[in-house]
C-alpha positions as CSV (number, residue, x, y, z in Angstrom):
1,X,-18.9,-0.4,14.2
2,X,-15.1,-0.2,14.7
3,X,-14.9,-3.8,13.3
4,X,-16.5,-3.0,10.1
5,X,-13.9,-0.2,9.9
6,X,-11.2,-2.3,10.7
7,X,-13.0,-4.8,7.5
8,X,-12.7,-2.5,5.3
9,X,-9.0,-1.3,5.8
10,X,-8.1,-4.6,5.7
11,X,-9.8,-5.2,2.7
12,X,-8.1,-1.9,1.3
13,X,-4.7,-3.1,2.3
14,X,-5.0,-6.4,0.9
15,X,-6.0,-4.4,-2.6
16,X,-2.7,-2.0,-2.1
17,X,-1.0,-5.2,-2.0
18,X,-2.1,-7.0,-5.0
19,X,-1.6,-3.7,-6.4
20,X,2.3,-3.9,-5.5
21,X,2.6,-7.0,-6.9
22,X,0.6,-5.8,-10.0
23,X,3.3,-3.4,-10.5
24,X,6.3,-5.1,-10.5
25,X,4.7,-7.7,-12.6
26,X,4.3,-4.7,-15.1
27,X,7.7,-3.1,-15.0
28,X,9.0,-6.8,-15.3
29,X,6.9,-6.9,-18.4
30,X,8.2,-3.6,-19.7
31,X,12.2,-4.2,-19.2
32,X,12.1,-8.2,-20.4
33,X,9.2,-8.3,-22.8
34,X,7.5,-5.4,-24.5
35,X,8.4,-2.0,-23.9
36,X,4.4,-0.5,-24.2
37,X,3.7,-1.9,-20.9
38,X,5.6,0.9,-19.4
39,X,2.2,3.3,-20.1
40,X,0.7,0.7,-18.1
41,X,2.7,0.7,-15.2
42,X,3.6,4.1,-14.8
43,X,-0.6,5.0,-14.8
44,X,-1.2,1.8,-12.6
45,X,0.7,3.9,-10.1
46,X,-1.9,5.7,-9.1
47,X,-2.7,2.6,-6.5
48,X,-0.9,4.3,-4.1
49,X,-4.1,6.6,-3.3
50,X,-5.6,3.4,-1.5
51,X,-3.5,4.5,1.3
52,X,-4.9,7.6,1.5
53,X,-8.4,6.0,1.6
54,X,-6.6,3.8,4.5
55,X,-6.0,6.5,6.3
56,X,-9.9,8.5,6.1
57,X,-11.3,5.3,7.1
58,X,-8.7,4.7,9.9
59,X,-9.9,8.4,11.2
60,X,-13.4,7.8,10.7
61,X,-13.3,4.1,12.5
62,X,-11.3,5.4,15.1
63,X,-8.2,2.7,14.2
64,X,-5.3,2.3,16.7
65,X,-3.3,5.2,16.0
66,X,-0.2,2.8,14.3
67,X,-2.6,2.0,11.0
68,X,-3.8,5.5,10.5
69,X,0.1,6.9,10.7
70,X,1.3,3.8,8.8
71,X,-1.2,4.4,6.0
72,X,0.2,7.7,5.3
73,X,3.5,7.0,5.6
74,X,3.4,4.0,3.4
75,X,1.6,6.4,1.1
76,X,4.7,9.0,1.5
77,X,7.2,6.0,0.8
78,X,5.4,5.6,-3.0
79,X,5.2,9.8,-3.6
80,X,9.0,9.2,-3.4
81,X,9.1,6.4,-5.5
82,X,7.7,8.6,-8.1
83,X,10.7,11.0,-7.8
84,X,13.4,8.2,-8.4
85,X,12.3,7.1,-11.6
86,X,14.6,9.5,-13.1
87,X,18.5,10.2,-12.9
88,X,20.6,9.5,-10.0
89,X,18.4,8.0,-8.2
90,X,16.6,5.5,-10.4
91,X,18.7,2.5,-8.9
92,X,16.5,3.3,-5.4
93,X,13.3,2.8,-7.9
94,X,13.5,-0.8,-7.8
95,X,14.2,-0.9,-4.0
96,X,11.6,1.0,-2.9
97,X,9.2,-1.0,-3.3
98,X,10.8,-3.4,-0.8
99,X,10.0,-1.2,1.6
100,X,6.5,-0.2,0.7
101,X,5.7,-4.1,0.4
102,X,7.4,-4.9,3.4
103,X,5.2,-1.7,5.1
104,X,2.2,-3.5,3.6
105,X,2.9,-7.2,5.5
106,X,2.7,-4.7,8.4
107,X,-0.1,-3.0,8.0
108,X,-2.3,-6.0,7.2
109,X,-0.6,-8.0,10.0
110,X,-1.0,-4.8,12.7
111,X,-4.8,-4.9,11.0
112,X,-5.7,-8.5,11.6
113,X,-4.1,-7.6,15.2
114,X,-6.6,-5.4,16.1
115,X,-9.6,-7.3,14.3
116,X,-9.1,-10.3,16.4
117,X,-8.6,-8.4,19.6
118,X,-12.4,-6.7,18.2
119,X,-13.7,-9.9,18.0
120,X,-12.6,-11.6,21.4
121,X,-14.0,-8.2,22.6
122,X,-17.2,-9.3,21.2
123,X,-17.3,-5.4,19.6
């Protein structure tokens, strides 16, 4: 059962990925092309709650301890991001995202990590 838990949270994390790229794509769009895909990209945010469902089903499954705290930072990293989009901080708005993609690599490498040591378990 842990190994379909450990499925799905990759499957999420993969999702929060595309998601990240999704985003800049979108603000890249906005600044170089046409200024109405900022709407999009500012409500395409919301992505960021796939960590949160990260982290229920790392509970639930029982996930090493490093996803489930990951998760929710990762999801902390983005609330931030939110605040930076304005005054003297917006310069840290495009790095940010750095880090929360970089954070991503992690989590889905740290998740295939513990699939494959499921499935030499035979679990």
């Amino acid at each position: 059962m842990r190994k379909s838990f450990l499925k799905v949270y990759l499957v999420l994390s993969w999702l929060a990925f595309l998601s990240i790229l999704i985003q800049v794509f979108l603000a890249g769009v906005a600044i170089f092309q046409d200024y109405s895909y900022w709407e999009i990209h500012k409500s395409f945010a919301l992505f960021k709650y796939i960590y949160i469902a990260m982290f229920i089903v790392g509970l639930v499954g029982k996930l090493p301890k490093n996803l489930i705290w990951l998760s929710i930072a990762i999801f902390a990293v983005a609330n931030v991001q939110y605040y930076t989009a304005h005054g003297f901080l917006a310069s840290l708005h495009v790095v940010i995202p750095f880090l929360i993609f970089w954070i991503n690599l992690v989590l889905i490498r740290k998740a295939y990590e513990a699939l494959k040591v499921q499935h030499s378990n035979g679990l």
